[in-house]
C-alpha positions in Angstrom: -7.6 -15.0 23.1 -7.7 -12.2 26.0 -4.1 -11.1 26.1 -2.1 -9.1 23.2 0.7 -11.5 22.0 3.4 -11.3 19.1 2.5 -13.7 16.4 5.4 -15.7 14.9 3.1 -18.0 12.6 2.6 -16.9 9.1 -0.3 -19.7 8.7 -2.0 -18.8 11.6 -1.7 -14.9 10.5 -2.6 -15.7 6.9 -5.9 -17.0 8.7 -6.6 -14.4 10.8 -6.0 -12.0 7.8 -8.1 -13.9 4.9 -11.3 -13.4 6.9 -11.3 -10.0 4.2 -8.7 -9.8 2.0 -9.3 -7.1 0.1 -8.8 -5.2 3.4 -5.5 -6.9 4.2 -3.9 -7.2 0.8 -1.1 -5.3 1.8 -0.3 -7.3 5.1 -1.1 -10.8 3.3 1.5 -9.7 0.7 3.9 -8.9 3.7 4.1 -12.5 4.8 6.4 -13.2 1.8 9.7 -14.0 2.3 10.3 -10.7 0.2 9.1 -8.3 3.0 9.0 -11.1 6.2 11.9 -10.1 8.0 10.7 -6.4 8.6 7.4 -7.4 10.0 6.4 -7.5 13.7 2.5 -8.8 14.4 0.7 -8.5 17.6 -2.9 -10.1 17.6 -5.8 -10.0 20.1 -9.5 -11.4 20.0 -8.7 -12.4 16.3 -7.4 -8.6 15.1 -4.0 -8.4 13.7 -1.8 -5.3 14.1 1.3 -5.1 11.6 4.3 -2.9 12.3 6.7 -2.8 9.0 10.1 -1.3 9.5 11.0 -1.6 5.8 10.7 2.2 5.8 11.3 5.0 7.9 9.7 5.8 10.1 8.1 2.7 9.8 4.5 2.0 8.9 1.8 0.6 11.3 -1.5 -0.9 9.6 -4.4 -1.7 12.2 -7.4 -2.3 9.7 -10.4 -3.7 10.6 -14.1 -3.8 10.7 -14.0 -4.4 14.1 -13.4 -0.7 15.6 -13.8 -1.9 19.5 -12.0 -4.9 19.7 -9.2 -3.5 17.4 -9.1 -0.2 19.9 -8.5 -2.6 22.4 -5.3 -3.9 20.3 -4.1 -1.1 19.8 -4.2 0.1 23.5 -2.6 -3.3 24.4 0.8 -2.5 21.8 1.4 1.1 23.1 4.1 0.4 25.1 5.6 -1.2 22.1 5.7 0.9 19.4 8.1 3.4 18.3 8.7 6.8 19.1 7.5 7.7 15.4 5.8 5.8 12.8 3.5 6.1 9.7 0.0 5.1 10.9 -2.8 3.2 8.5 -5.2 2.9 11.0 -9.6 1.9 10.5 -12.2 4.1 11.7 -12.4 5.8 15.1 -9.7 3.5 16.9 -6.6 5.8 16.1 -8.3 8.0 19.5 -6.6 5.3 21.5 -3.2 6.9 20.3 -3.8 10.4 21.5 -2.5 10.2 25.0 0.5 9.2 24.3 1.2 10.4 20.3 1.0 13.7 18.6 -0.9 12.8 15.7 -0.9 14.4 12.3 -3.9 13.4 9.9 -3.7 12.9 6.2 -7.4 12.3 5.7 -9.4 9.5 4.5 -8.2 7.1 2.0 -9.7 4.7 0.2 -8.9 0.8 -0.6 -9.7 -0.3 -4.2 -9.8 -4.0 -5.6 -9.3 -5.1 -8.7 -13.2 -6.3 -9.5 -13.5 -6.4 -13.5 -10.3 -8.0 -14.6 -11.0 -6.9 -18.4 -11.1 -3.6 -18.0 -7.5 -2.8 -18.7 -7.5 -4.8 -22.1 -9.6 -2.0 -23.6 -6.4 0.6 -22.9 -3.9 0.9 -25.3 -0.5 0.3 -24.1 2.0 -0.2 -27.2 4.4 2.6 -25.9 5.0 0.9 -22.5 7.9 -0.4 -21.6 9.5 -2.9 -18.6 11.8 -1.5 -16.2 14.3 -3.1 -14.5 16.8 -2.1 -12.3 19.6 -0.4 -14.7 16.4 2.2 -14.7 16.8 3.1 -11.3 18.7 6.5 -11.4 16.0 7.8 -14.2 13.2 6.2 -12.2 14.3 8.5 -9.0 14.7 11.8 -11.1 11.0 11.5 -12.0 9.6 10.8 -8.1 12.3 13.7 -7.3 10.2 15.9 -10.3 6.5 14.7 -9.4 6.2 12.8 -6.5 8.2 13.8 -3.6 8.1 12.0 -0.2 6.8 9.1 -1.5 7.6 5.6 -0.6 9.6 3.9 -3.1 11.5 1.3 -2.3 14.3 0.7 -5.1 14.2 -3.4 -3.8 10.8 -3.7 -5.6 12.4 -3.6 -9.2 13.5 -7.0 -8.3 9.9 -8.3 -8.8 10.0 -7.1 -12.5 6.5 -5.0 -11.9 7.2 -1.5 -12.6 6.0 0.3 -16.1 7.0 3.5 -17.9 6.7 5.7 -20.9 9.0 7.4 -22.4 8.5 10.9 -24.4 11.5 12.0 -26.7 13.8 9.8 -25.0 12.9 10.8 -21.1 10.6 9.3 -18.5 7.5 10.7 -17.7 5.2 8.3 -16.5 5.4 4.9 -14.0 3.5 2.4 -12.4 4.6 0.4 -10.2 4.0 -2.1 -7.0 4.1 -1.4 -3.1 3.4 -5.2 -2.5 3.7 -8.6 -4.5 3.4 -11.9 -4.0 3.4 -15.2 -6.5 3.4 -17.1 -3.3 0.1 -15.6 -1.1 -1.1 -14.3 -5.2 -1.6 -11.2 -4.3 -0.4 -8.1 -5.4 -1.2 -3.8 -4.6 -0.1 -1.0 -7.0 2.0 2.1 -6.2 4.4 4.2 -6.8 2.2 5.7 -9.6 3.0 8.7 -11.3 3.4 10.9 -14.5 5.2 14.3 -14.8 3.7 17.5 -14.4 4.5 18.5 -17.6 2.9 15.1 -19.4 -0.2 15.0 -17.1 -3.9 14.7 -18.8 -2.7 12.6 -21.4 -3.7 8.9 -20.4 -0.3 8.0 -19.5 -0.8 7.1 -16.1 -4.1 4.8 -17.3 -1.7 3.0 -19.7 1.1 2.3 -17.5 -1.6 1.1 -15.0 -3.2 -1.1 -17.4 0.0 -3.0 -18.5 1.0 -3.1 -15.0 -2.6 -4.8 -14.4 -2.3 -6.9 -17.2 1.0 -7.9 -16.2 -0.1 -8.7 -12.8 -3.2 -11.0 -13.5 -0.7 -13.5 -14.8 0.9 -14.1 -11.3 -1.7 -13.0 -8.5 -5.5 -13.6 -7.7 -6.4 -10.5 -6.3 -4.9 -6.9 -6.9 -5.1 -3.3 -4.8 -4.2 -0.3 -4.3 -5.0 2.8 -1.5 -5.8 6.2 -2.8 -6.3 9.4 -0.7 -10.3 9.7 -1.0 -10.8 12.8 -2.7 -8.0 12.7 -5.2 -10.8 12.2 -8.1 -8.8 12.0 -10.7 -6.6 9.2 -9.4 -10.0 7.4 -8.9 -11.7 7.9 -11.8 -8.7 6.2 -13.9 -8.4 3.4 -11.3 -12.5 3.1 -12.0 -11.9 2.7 -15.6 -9.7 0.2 -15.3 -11.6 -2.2 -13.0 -11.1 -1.3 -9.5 -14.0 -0.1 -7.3 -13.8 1.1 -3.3 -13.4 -1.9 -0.6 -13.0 0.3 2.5 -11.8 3.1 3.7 -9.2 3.8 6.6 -7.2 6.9 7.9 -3.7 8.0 7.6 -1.2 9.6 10.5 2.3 10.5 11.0 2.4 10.0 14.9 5.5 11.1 17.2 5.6 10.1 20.8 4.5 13.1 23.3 6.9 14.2 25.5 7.2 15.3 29.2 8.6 18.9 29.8 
């Protein structure tokens, strides 16, 4: 394929995509009927761009281990992307974006897969609990407390995959999914966090763990993205199974314009 053109076919994107999908677990969970409706795909030489307006400003993944031929997407779409968007983009191929975007860079983060499935039945979980969506107002007083600016989307309580513990009656500490899919069986964590005031306890390891163990039942493979040198977000996520894939780079980028 020489030209740049916007896929409409979830088979032939599943395709494309499955060549590594621990690299594309997010974007393989996005062809769900769940999240379909706010993706836009362009595809060149085999590379698949994904532009998701489920948030704004929305979210662009290019990953690939392809860095010239998925520079060459990239340069293709320019003219087609919006004046601001969130950026997941591989290697050296976000230098295509500098001409025409101000780019802000979050650093390297890393993509971990779910490799030893056991691991989380060795953590203790008894005081976890399910949350649903009656949970919702407490659920966004504790991102409000301890994780600010993050991207929860309050629709993902419908899949029944976020965990918390409680301490003396209040929340403190919640896993929960960015992506999930019975149908493509895949499935990436997110949204995890514990409350200043409760962290260094193992509470974020335990509502992982259920949250894993919950998620084995459904999907085949599971994911996550961690900025690379939060250690301590790695470390648990070693512990309970997951080790590196890859590695990409994040970038809030806002059109330039003329004075």
């Amino acid at each position: 394929m020489s030209g740049t053109m916007c896929l409409h076919d979830k088979d032939a994107i599943e395709h494309m995509l499955r060549h590594d999908t621990c690299l594309h677990l997010y974007e393989i969970g996005d062809l769900d009927d769940f999240f379909w409706p706010y993706t836009t795909w362009y595809t060149r030489d085999n590379q698949v761009v994904l532009l998701y307006s489920g948030f704004m400003p929305p979210v662009l993944a290019a990953l690939s281990e392809q860095p010239d031929t998925l520079a060459d997407l990239l340069r293709s779409t320019l003219p087609l992307l919006p004046r601001k968007f969130h950026a997941h983009i591989s290697g050296e191929a976000a230098q295509v974006l500098n001409d025409s975007y101000h780019l802000h860079s979050y650093g390297r983060h890393d993509k971990m897969a779910l490799f030893d499935e056991t691991a989380s039945d060795t953590i203790d979980t008894p005081n976890v609990i399910a949350l649903t969506e009656s949970n919702l107002p407490e659920l966004e007083t504790l991102y409000r407390q301890s994780y600010p600016g993050n991207s929860f989307d309050p629709r993902m309580l419908e899949t029944h995959c976020y965990f918390g513990i409680r301490q003396d009656g209040q929340l403190v500490s919640v896993a929960g999914v960015h992506v999930y899919s019975p149908r493509y069986r895949v499935a990436t964590l997110g949204n995890v966090t514990t409350h200043p005031d409760f962290r260094g306890r193992g509470l974020g390891t335990a509502v992982c763990a259920r949250l894993c163990q919950h998620l084995r039942q459904h999907v085949d493979h599971i994911g996550l993205n961690v900025k690379a040198d939060n250690a301590s977000a790695i470390a648990c996520y070693r512990r309970l199974g997951f080790q590196r894939s890859a590695s990409y780079y994040e970038y809030d980028c806002v059109v330039k314009t003329e004075d």
